[in-house]
C-alpha positions in Angstrom: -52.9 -40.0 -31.0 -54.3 -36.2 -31.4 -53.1 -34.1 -29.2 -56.3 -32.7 -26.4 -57.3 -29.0 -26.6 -58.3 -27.1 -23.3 -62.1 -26.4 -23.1 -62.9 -22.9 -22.9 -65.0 -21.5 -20.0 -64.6 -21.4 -16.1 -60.9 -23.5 -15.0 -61.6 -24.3 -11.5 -58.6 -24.1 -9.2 -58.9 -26.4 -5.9 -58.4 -24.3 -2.8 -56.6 -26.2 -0.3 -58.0 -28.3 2.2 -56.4 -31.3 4.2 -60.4 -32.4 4.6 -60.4 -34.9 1.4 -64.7 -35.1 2.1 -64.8 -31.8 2.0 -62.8 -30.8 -1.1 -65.0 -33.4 -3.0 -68.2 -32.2 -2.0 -66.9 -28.8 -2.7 -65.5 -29.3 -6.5 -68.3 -31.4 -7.5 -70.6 -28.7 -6.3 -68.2 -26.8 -9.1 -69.1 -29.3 -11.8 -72.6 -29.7 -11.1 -72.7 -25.8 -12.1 -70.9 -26.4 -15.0 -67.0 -25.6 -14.6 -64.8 -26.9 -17.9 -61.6 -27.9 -16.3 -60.4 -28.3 -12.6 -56.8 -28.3 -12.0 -55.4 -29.4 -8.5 -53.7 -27.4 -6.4 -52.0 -28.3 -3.4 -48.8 -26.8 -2.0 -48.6 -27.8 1.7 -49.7 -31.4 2.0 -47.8 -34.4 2.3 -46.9 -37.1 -0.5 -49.9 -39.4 0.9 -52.5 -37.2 1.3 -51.9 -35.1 -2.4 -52.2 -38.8 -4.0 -55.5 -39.9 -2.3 -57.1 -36.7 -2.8 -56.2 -36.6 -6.9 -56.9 -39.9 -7.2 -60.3 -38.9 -5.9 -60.7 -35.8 -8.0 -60.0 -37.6 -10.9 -62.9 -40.3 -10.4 -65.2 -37.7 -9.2 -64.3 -35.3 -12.6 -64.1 -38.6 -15.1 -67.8 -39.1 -14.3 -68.9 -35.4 -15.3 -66.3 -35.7 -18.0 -64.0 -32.6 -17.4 -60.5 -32.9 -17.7 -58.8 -33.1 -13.9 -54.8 -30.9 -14.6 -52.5 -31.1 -11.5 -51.0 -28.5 -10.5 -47.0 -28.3 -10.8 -46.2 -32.2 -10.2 -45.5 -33.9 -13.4 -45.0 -37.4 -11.6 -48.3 -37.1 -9.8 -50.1 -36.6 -13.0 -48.4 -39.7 -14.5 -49.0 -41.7 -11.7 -52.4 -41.8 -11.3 -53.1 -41.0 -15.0 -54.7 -36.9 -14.4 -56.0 -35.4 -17.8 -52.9 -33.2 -17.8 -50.5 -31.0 -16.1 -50.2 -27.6 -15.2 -46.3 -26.1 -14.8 -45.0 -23.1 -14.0 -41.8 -21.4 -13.9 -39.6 -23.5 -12.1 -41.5 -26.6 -12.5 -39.6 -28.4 -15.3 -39.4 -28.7 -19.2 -42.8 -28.5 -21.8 -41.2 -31.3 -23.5 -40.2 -33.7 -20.8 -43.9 -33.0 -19.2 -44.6 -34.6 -23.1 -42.7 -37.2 -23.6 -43.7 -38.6 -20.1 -47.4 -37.9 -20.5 -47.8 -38.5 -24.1 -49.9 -36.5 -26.7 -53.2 -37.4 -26.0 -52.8 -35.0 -22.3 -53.1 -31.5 -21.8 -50.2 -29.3 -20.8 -50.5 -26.0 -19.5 -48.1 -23.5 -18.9 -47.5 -20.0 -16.6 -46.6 -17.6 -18.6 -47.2 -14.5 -16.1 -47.0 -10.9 -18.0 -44.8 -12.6 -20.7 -45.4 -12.5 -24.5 -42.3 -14.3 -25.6 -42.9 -16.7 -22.7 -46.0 -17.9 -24.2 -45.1 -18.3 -28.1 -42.1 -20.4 -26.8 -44.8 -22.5 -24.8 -46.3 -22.9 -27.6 -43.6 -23.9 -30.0 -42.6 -26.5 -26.9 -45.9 -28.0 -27.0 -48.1 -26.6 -24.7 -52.1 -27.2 -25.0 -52.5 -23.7 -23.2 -50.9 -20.7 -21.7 -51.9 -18.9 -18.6 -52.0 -15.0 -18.1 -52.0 -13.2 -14.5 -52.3 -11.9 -12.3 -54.8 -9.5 -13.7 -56.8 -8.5 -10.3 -54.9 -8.6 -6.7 -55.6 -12.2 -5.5 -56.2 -13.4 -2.1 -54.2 -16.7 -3.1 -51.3 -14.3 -4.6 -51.3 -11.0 -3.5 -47.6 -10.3 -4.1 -48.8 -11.5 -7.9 -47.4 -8.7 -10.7 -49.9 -7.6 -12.2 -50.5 -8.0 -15.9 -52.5 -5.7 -18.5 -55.2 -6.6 -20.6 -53.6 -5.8 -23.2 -51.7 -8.7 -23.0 -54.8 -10.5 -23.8 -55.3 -8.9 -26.9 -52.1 -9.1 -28.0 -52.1 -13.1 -27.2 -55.3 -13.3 -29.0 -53.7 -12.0 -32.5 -50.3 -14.3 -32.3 -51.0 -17.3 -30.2 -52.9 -20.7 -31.4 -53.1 -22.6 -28.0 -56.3 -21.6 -25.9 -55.3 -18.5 -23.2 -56.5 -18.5 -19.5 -56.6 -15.8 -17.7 -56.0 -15.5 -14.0 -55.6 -13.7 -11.0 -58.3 -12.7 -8.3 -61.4 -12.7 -10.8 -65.1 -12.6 -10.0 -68.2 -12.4 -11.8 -67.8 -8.8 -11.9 -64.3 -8.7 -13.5 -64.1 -11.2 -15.9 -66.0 -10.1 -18.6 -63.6 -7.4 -20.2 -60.8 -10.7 -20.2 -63.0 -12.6 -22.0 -63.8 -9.7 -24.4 -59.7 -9.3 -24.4 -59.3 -13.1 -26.1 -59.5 -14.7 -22.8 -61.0 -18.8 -23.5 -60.9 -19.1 -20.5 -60.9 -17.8 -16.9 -59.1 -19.9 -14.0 -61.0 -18.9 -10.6 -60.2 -20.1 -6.7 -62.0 -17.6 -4.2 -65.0 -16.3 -6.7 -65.8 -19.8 -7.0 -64.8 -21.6 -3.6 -65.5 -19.3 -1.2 -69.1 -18.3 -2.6 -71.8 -19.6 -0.3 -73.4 -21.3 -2.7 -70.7 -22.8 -5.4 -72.6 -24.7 -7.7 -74.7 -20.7 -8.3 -71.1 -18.9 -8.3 -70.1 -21.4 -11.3 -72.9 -21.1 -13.3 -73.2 -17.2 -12.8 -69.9 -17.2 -14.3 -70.5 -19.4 -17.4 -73.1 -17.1 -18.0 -70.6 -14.6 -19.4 -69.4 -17.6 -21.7 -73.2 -18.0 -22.7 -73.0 -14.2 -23.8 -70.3 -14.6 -25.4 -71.1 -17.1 -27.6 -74.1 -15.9 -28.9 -72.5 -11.8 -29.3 
């Protein structure tokens, strides 16, 4: 089967919440305004509750048809059958994520301020690579910070799709999509807005541009 590329645009990143109703209500407030990707991230809950509430996300994102990634739990993605997997430094192998998920998912990979990191994603099999943090971040604020320059430098060597991350806002992200940025992974620009669904579409807006620039 062909492997799946990562859409380009806004990656929505699931804050936490132990209120299942609420993160629902909240995300698909995110893909009524046009997000491309959500990935599901949830460090402090239980077993039970991370199951029911990606098992929930997925349904709710299969009906817009946007790829649901969780975040750092390879068996979780496999059990209930997510789009895809996101992994990060220390949460296992590129190509056990693939042999256990099979071609057809997407598999994305942290690659922080780190060049090398990302080609040897690549040559591992990933279906992205993800830069950051580029702005302090609420979520991260201890994050290292990484240069836009990175971006551009990405831009001329990799193949895979790049997303960018790291305490961006409608304000920000522009220059990182300018940099070779496909797209930009967002948590408080996006969930902490008043109105969501008007935060998500402001920021395709800069995808919009970009397109027709």
């Amino acid at each position: 089967m062909p492997r799946s590329v990562f859409p380009s645009g806004v990656y929505a990143i699931t804050p936490e919440c132990s209120d299942t109703a609420r993160l629902l209500i909240r995300v698909e407030a995110a893909l009524k305004g046009g997000v491309a990707a959500v990935q599901y991230r949830e460090k402090t809950g239980d077993v039970a509750l991370r199951h029911e509430q990606a098992s929930e996300l997925l349904a709710l994102c299969q009906r817009y048809d946007v790829p649901l990634i969780i975040n750092d739990d390879l068996r979780l993605a496999d059990l209930i059958g997510a789009d895809g997997v996101h992994l990060g430094r220390e949460d296992g192998g590129l190509r056990e994520a693939r042999l256990i998920l099979g071609p057809e998912k997407i598999i994305g990979a942290s690659c922080y301020q780190h060049l090398e990191a990302a080609s040897a994603a690549q040559a591992q099999g990933a279906d992205y690579v993800a830069f950051g943090s580029f702005h302090p971040s609420p979520t991260k604020p201890q994050a290292v910070k990484a240069s836009i320059g990175l971006l551009r430098q990405a831009a001329n060597c990799l193949q895979v799709p790049i997303v960018a991350i790291g305490g961006i806002t409608v304000d920000n992200a522009k220059p990182l999509i300018d940099a070779g940025a496909d797209a930009v992974a967002v948590i408080s620009a996006l969930f902490d807005a008043p109105d969501i669904e008007s935060a998500a579409r402001q920021l395709n807006t800069l995808f919009v541009e970009e397109t027709e620039s």
